[in-house]
N, C-alpha and C positions, 0 to 999 in steps of 0.2 A: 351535337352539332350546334353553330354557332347561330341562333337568333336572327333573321336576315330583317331589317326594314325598309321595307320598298314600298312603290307603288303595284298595285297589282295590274297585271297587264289584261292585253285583249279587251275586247269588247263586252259589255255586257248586253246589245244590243238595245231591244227595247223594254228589259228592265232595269230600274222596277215599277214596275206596271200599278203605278200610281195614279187616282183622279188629277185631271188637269187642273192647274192653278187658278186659267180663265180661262172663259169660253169664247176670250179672244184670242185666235193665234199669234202664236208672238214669230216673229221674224228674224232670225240671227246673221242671218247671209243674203247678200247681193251683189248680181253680176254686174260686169262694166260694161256696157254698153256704147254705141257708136254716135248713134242718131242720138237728139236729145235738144236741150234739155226736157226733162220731163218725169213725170212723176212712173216710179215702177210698183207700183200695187194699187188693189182696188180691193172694194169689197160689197160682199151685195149677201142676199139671203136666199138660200134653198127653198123651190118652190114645190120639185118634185119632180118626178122622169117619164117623159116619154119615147115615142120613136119615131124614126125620121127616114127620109129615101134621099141618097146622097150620090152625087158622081164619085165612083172609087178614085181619090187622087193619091193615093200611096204607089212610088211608080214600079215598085215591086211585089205587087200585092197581083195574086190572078185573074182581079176583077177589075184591074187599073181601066177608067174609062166605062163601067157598067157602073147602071142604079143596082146600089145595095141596100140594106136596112141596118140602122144603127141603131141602139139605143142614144140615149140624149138626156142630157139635163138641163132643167129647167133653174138660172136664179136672177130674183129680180134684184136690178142696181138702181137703186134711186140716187140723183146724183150727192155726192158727198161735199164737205166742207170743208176748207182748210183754217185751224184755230191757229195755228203758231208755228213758225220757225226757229230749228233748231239747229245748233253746229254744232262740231265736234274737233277736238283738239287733238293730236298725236302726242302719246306720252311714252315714257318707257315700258309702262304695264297695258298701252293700247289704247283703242279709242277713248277719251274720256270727256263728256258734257261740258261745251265753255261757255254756252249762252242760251236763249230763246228770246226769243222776241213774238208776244199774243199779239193778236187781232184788236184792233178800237172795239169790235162790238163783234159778239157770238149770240149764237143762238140761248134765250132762256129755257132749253131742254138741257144744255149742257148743266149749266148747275145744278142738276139733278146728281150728274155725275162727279161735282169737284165742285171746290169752291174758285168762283173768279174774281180779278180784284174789280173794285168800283171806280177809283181814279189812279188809269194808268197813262204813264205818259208813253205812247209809239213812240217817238220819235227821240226821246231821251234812250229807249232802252234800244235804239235801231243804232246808234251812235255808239253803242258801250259795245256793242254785237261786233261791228267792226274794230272795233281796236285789239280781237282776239287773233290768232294765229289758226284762221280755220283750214280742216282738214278732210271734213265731210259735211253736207249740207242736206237736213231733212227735215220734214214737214207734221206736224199732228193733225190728224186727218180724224173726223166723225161721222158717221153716218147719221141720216136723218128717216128713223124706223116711222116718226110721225106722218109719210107721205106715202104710207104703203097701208093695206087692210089686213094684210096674210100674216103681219109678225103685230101682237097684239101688247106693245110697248111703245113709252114714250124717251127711254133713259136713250141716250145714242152710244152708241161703240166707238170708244177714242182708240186712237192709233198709231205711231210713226210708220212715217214711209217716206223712203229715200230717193232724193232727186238726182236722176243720173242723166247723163250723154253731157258733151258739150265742156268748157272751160269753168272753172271752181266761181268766176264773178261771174259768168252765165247763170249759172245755178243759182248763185245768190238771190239775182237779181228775178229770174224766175219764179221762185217760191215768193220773195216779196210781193210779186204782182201777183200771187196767187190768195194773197192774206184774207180771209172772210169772203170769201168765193168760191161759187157754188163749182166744183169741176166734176163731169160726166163720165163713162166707162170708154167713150171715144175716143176721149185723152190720152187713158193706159192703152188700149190694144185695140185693134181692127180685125174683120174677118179674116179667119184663116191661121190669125196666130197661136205659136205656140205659148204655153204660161204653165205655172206650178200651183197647186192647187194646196189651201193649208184648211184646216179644220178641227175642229174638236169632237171625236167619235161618237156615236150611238152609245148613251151609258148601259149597260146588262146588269150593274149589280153586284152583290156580293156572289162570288161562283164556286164552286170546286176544280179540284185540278181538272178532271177529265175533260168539260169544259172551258178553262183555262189554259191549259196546256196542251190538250189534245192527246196524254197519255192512256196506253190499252187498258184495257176495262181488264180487271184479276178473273182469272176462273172460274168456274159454276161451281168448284169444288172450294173456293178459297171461305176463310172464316168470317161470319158473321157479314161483310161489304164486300159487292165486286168495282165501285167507283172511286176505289181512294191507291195511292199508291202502294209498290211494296213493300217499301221501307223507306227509312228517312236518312239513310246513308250508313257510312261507316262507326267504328265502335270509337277511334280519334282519326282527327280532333275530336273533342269533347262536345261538341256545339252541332245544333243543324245547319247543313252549309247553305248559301242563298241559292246556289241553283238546284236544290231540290224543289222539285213539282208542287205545291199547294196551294188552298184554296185563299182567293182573295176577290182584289175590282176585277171588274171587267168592263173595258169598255169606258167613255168618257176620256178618252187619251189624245193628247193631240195628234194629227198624222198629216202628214205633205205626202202630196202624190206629185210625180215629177212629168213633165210631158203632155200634159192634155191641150188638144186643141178647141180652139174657138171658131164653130162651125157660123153663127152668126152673132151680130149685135143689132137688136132690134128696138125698138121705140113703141109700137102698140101690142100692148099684152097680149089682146083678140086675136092676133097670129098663131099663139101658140095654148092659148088656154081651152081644156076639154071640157067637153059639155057637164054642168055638174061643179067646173072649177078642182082644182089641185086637193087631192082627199088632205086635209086636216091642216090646207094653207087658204084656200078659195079662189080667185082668180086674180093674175095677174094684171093690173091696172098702168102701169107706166114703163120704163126701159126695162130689158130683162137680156139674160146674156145663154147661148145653146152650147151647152158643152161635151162633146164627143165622148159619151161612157159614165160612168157612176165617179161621184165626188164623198166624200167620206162628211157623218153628221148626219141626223135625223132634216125631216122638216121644218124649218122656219130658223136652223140652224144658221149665224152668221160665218159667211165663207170668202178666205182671203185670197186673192189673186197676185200672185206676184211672175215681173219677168226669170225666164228661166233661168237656173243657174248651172245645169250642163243642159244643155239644149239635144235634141237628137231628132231627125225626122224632117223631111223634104221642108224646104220653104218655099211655101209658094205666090208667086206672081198675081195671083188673081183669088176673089174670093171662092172657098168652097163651094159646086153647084150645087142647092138646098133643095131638091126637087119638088117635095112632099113632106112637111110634118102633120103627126095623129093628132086630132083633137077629140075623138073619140074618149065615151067618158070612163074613170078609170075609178068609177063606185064600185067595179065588183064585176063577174061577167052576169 
C-alpha cells in the first residue's frame, strides 16, 4: 500500500497532558459584544469556598423563587493597571502585532517582571500607532499582588485583554484614556453576569495511569502489578501509539470553565471572610468577587475572567437575591 502523508485527524482532546507554560492563562478567543466600549477580562486571586443562601433564579429549576444553598467562591480583585496599548493588523496568515504604545510611567513592581525603557517618547510612539491599518484593539493589563496579604508576592501578572463593544476609534480612544490607570472589577462585570472562568489547575505530580487515566485496576490473579495496564498495544506499527494509557503529569494544566455566574461584587472583605480567615490565604482585605460553584486552581492561585464566548443561561434584570453567605470558620469541624 501506498505511503499516505496527511494530517491526522480528530481530536486529541486534552492531550497531551503537559505542565502549563504559565501560570497565566493565556486567552485565544473573544466574543463580540454590543454594549461597550470596554474592557472583556479581569483578573483577581483564589481565596477559597464557601456557602451561601440564594433566591433560586433559574426559571426552570424546581426551586425557581426558594432560598436554596450553593456553594461559592471566594477571589479577591484588587484593582488592576493598564501598561500599554496594543493593535493588531489583518494579514493573510491572521492577526498580526502592528504596534503598542506603553504608559509615561508604570508601576516599579513591574520591572521585576521585564525591562522598561527610561526615555520614552508617548506621543511620538501614539503618532506612529496611528498611521497602521488597525484591526483589533487591546490593552496589557497587570495585577497589583502588592495590595493584597493572602498572595504572598510582589512580581504582578501582565496580561492582554481585548477591548470590545462600540466602533474601532471608540476603542481606540478608550484604552488611551485608560493608559496608567487604576481600572476596577466594576468595569468588566456586574451582579448577576454571566463570564468564563480560565485557570491553571491543581499540580498532582508525576502519576500512573490508573490515576491518570482512570483505567481498571488488572486482576487479583494478574502477574507481579494490578495498577499498570495490559498492554502497550499492537505487535505494528512497531512503536507505542500515544493513545495508549501511561504514567506521567498530573494536573497543572490550564483549564476554562464556561458559564459561571457572578452572584456578587463586593468591596469589604469582612462580608465574606470566615472566622479564622480563608485556610492557607487569610482574610480577605479589599474588593473580592462570589462565584456560583468551584473555579479550577489551588489557593492563591491567579484566576482570569473573561466575557463569554457561547453564552447559555437566563440573563437577568436585577441582581441575584444574596440572602445569607457562611462566615463560619472553615479550620476543620
Amino acid at each position: 500500500m501506498p505511503n499516505k502523508r496527511r494530517p491526522k485527524k480528530g481530536s486529541k482532546a486534552y492531550s497531551p497532558r503537559k505542565r502549563a507554560v504559565s501560570q497565566t492563562p493565556r486567552l485565544d478567543s473573544w466574543p463580540e459584544i454590543s454594549e461597550g466600549p470596554k474592557l472583556q477580562d479581569f483578573a483577581g486571586y483564589k481565596a477559597g469556598m464557601t456557602h451561601a443562601f440564594v433566591v433560586d433564579f433559574r426559571k426552570s429549576s424546581l426551586t425557581t423563587g426558594q432560598e436554596i444553598q450553593v456553594p461559592v467562591t471566594v477571589l479577591e480583585v484588587p484593582p488592576m493597571k493598564v501598561a500599554a496599548v496594543r493593535v493588531y493588523e489583518n494579514t493573510r496568515y491572521g492577526l498580526k502585532t502592528a504596534g503598542e504604545v506603553w504608559a509615561p510611567s508604570v508601576d516599579e513592581a513591574l520591572k521585576r517582571k521585564l525591562p522598561i525603557p527610561k526615555n520614552y517618547d508617548f506621543e511620538k510612539a501614539w503618532t506612529e500607532l496611528n498611521k497602521n491599518d488597525i484591526e483589533d484593539v487591546r490593552v496589557l493589563t497587570y495585577t497589583q499582588p502588592k495590595l493584597i496579604t493572602g498572595v504572598p508576592k510582589k512580581v504582578p501578572d501582565l496580561m492582554e485583554t481585548r477591548v470590545g463593544g462600540g466602533s474601532l476609534e471608540q476603542r481606540l480612544e478608550y484604552a488611551k484614556g485608560l493608559l496608567g490607570k487604576d481600572i476596577t472589577v466594576t468595569e468588566f462585570a456586574k451582579d448577576g453576569a454571566i463570564i468564563d472562568v480560565a485557570a491553571v489547575t491543581k499540580g498532582k505530580g508525576f502519576q500512573g495511569a490508573i490515576k491518570r487515566w482512570g483505567v481498571k485496576l488488572l486482576s487479583h490473579k494478574n502477574s507481579k502489578h494490578r495498577r499498570m495496564v495490559g498492554n502497550l498495544g499492537p505487535k505494528r506499527p512497531g512503536f507505542v501509539r500515544p493513545t495508549v494509557p501511561q504514567a506521567g503529569q498530573v494536573g497543572y494544566h490550564q483549564r476554562t470553565e464556561f458559564n459561571k455566574r457572578i452572584l456578587k461584587v463586593g468591596e469589604k472583605g469582612d462580608e465574606v471572610n470566615p472566622k479564622g480567615g480563608f485556610v492557607h490565604y487569610g482574610a480577605v482585605r479589599g474588593s473580592y468577587v462570589l462565584i456560583h460553584g468551584s473555579v479550577p486552581g489551588p489557593t492563591k492561585r491567579l484566576i482570569r475572567l473573561r466575557d463569554p464566548v457561547r453564552p447559555t443561561g437566563a440573563v437577568l434584570k436585577e441582581a441575584p437575591n444574596l440572602v445569607y453567605v457562611s462566615t463560619e470558620s472553615k479550620q476543620g469541624a
